[in-house]
Structure formats: C-alpha cells, structure tokens
N, CA, C and O of each residue as an XYZ file, in Angstrom:
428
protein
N      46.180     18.360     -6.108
C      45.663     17.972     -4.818
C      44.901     19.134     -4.201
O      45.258     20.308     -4.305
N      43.698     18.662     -3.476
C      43.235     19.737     -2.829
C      43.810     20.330     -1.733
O      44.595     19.785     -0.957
N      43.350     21.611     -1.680
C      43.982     22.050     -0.522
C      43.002     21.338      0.807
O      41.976     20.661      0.726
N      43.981     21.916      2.339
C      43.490     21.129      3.317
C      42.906     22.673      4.192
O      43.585     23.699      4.226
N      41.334     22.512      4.939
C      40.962     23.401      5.482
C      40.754     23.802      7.186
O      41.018     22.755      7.778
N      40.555     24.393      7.749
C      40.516     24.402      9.236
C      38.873     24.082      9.529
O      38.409     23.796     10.633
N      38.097     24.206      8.235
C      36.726     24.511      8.617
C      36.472     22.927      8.207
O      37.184     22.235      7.479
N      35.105     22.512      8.969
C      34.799     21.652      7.639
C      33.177     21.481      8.518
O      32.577     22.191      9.325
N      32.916     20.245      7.906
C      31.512     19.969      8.060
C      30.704     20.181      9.609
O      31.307     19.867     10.635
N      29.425     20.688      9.664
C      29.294     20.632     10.916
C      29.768     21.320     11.679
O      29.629     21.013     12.863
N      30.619     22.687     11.288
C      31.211     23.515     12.513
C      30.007     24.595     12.278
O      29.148     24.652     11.398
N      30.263     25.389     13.351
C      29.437     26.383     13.542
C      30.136     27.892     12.969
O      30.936     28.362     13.778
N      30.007     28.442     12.112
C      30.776     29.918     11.377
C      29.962     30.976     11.298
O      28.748     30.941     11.500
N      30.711     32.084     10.958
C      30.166     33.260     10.836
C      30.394     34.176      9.966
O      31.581     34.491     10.049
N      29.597     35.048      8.789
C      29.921     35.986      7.608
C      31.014     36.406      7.687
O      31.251     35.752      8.703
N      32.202     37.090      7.469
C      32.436     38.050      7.789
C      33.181     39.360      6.618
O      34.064     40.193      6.822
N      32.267     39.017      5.256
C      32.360     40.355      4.517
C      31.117     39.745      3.859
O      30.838     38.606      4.235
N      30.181     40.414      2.773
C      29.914     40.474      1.936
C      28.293     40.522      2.466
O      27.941     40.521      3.646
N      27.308     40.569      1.145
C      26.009     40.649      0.790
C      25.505     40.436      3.016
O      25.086     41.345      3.733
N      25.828     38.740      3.504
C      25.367     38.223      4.285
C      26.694     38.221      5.524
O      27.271     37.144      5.676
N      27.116     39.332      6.319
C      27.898     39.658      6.716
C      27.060     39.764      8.117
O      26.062     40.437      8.374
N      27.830     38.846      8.948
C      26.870     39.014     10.086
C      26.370     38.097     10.449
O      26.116     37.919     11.640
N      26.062     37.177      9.427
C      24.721     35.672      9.917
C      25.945     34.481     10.102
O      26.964     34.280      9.441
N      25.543     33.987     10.952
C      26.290     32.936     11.299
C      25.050     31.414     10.812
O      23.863     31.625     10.565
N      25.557     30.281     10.781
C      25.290     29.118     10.731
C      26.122     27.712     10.355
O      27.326     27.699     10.098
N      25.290     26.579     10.371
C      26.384     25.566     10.655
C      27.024     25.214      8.598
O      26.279     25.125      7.621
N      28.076     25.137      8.613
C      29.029     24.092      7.484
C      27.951     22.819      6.621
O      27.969     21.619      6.894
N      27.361     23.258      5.908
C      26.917     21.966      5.304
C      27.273     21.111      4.312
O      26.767     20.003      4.139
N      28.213     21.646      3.596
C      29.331     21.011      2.306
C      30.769     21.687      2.244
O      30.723     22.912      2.359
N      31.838     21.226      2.110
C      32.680     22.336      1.835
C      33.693     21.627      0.539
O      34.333     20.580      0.645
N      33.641     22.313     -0.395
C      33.808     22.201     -1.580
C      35.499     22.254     -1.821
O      35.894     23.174     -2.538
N      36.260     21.553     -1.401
C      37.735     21.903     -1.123
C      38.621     22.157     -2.604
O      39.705     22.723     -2.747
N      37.798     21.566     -3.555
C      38.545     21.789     -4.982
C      38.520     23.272     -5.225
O      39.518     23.847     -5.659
N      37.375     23.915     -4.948
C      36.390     25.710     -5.519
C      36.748     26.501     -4.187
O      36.145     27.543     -3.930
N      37.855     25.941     -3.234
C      37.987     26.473     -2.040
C      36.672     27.407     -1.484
O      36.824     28.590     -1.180
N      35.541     26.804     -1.408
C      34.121     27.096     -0.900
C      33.649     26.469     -0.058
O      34.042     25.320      0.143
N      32.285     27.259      0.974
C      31.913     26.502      1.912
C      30.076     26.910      1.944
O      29.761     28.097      2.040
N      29.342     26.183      1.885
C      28.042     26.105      2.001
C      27.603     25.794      3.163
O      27.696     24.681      3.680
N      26.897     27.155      3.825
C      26.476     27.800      5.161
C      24.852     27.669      5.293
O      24.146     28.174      4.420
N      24.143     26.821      6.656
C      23.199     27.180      6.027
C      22.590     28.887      6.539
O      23.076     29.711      7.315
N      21.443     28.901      5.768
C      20.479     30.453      5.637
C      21.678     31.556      5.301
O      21.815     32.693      5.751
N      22.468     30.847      4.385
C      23.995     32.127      4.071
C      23.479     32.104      2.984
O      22.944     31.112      2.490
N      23.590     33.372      2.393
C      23.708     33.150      0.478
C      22.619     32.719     -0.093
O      22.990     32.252     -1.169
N      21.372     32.592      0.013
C      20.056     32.348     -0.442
C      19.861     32.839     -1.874
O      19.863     34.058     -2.040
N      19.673     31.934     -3.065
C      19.840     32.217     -4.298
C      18.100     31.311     -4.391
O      17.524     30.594     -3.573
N      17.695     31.815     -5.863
C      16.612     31.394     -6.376
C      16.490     30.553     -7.387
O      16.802     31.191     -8.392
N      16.131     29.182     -7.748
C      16.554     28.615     -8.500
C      14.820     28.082     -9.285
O      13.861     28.003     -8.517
N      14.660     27.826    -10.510
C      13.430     27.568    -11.328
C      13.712     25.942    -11.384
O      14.457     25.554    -12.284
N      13.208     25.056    -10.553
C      12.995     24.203    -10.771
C      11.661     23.258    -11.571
O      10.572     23.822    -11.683
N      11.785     22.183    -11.967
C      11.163     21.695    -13.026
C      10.491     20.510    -12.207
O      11.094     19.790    -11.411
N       9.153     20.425    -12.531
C       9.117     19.167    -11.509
C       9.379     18.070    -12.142
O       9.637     17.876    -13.330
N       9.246     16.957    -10.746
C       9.814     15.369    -11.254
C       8.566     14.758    -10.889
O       7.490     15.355    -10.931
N       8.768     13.167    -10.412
C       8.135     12.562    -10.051
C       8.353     12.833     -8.262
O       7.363     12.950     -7.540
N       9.392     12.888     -7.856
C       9.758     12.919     -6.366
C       9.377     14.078     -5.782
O       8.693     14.027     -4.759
N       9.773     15.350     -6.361
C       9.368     16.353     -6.209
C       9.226     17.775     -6.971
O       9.863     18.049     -7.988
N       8.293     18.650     -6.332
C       7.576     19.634     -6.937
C       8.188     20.742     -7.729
O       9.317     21.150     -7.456
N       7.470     21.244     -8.711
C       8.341     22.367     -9.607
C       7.817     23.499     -8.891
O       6.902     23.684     -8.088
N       8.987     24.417     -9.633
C       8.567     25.956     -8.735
C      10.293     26.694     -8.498
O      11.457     26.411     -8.784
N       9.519     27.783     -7.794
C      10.978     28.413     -7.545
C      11.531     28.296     -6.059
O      11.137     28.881     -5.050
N      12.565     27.363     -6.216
C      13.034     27.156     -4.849
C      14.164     27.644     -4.372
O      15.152     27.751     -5.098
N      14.170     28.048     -2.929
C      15.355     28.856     -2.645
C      16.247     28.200     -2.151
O      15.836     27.526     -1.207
N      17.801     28.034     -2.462
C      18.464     27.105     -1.780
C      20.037     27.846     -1.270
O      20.213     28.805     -2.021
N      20.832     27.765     -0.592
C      21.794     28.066     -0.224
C      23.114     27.987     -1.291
O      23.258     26.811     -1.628
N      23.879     28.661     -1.774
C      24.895     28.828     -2.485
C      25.988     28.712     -1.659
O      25.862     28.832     -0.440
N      27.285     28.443     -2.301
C      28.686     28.702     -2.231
C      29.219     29.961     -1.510
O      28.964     31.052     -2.021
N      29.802     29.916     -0.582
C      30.260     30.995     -0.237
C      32.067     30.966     -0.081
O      32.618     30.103      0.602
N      32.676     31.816     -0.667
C      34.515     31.688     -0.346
C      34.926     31.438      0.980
O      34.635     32.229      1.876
N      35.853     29.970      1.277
C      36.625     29.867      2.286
C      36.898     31.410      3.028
O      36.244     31.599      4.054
N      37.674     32.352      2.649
C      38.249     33.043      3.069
C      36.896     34.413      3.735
O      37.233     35.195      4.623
N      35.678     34.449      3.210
C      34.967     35.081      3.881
C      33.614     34.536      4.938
O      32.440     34.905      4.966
N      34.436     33.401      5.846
C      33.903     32.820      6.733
C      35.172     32.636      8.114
O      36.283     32.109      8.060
N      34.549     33.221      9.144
C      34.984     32.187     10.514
C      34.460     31.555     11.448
O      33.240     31.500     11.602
N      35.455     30.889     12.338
C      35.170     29.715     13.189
C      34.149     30.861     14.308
O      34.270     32.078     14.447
N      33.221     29.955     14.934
C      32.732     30.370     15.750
C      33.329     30.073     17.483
O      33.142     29.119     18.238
N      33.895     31.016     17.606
C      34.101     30.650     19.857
C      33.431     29.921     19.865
O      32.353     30.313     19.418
N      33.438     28.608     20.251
C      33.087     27.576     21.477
C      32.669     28.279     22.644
O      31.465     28.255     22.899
N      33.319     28.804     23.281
C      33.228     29.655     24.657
C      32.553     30.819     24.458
O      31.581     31.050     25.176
N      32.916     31.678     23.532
C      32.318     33.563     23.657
C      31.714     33.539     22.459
O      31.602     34.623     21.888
N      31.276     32.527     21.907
C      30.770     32.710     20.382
C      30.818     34.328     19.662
O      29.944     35.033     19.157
N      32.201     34.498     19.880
C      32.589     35.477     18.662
C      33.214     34.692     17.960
O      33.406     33.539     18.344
N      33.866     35.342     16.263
C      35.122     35.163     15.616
C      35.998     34.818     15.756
O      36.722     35.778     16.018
N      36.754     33.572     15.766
C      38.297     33.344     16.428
C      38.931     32.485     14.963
O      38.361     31.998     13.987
N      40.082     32.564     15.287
C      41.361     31.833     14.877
C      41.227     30.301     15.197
O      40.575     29.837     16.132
N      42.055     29.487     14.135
C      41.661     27.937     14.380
C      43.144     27.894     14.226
O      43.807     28.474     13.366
N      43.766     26.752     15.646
C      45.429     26.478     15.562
C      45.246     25.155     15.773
O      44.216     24.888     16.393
N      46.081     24.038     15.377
C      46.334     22.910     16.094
C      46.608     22.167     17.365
O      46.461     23.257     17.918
N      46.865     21.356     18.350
C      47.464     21.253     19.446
C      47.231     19.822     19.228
O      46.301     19.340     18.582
N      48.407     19.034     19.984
C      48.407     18.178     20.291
C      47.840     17.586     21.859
O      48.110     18.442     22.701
N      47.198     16.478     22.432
C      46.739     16.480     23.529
C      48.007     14.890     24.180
O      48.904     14.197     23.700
N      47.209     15.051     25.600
C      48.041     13.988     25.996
C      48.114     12.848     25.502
O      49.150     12.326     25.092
N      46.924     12.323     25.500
C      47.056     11.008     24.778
C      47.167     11.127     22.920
O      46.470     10.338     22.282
N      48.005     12.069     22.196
C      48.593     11.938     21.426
C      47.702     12.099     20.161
O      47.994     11.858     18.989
N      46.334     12.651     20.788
C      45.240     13.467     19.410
C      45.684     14.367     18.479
O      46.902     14.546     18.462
N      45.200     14.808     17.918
C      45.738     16.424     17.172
C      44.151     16.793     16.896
O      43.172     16.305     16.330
N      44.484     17.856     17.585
C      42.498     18.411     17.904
C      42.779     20.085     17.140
O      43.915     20.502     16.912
N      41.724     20.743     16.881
C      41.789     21.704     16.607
C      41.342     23.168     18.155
O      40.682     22.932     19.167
N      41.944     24.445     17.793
C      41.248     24.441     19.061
C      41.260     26.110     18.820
O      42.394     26.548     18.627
N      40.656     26.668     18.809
C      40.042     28.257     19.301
C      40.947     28.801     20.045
O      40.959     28.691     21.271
N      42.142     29.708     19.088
C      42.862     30.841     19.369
C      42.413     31.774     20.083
O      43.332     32.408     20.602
N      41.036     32.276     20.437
C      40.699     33.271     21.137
C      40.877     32.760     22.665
O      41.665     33.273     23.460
N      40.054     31.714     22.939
C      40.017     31.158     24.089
C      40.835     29.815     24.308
O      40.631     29.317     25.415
N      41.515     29.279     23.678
C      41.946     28.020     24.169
C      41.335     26.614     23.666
O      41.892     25.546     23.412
N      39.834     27.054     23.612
C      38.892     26.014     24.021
C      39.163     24.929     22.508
O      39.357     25.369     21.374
N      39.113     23.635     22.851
C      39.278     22.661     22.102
C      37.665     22.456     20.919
O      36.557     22.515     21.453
N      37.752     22.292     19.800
C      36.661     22.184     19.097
C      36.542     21.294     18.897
O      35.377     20.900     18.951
N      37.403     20.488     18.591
C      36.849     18.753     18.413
C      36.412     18.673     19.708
O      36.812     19.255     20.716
N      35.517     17.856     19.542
C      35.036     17.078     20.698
C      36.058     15.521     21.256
O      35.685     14.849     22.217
C-alpha cells in the first residue's frame, strides 16, 4: 500500500535542500508509490524528443521528480516553511492546517 502524504496536488511548496533550494511552486503530480513530488519550474531536466504527428521534435525541457522529504508546505499567512498537522473543525471536517500559524489550508 502506498504511503499517505500531507502534500498533494495543487498546494503551494517550497525547495528546501538540493540543486533548486529556494524556488517555491505549485504540486503538479505526486507520485505516492516513488514517494515523489513534481513541482512546477523545480528540477528542469532536458529531454530529446522525437516528433509525432501532434507534436514537435526537439529538445524539450520538462520538470522532474523531486523527493517528498525535500519539499515544504508553504504559510498560507507568512508564506514561509511550515509544518502540516490535522484538526478537526466544528462541523466534523478533518482539514489540514499550518503549524506555524494556525491557518487552515483546505479551503
């Protein structure tokens, strides 16, 4: 079974070791089997594509895999680095929500 993640599609994250340490952008796949997450403008690799009928050959640059563990959540509130905890709400949600500040990330 795969594991289960705090991050997932559509959140907003940020580097925080390696080559691209520093750039933040949004979750565009997250690969839960390869415990990986594909960031975009993170990790820019070069790939020799072949053309088709749909589209063009050449060398195109596309975004790679980057490890769960060298990405975080972005503040909602202070858009720094924070911690992701659970909480339950009144009417009986389970939302995720930004250890630094409080602030709820689900919408």
């Amino acid at each position: 079974m795969a594991a289960k993640f705090k991050i997932k599609k559509g959140d907003r994250v940020v580097v925080t070791t390696g080559r691209d340490k520093g750039k933040s952008g949004e979750v565009l796949a997250v690969q839960r089997d390869r415990n990986r997450v594909v960031v975009q403008g993170v990790n820019l690799v070069k790939r020799h594509q072949k053309p088709s009928q749909t589209a063009q050959g050449g060398i195109i640059e596309k975004e790679a895999s980057v490890h769960i563990s060298n990405v975080a959540h972005i503040d909602p509130k202070t858009d720094q680095p924070t911690r992701v905890g659970y909480r339950l709400l009144d009417d009986g949600r389970k939302v995720r929500f930004a250890k630094g500040s409080g602030e709820v990330i689900d919408a």
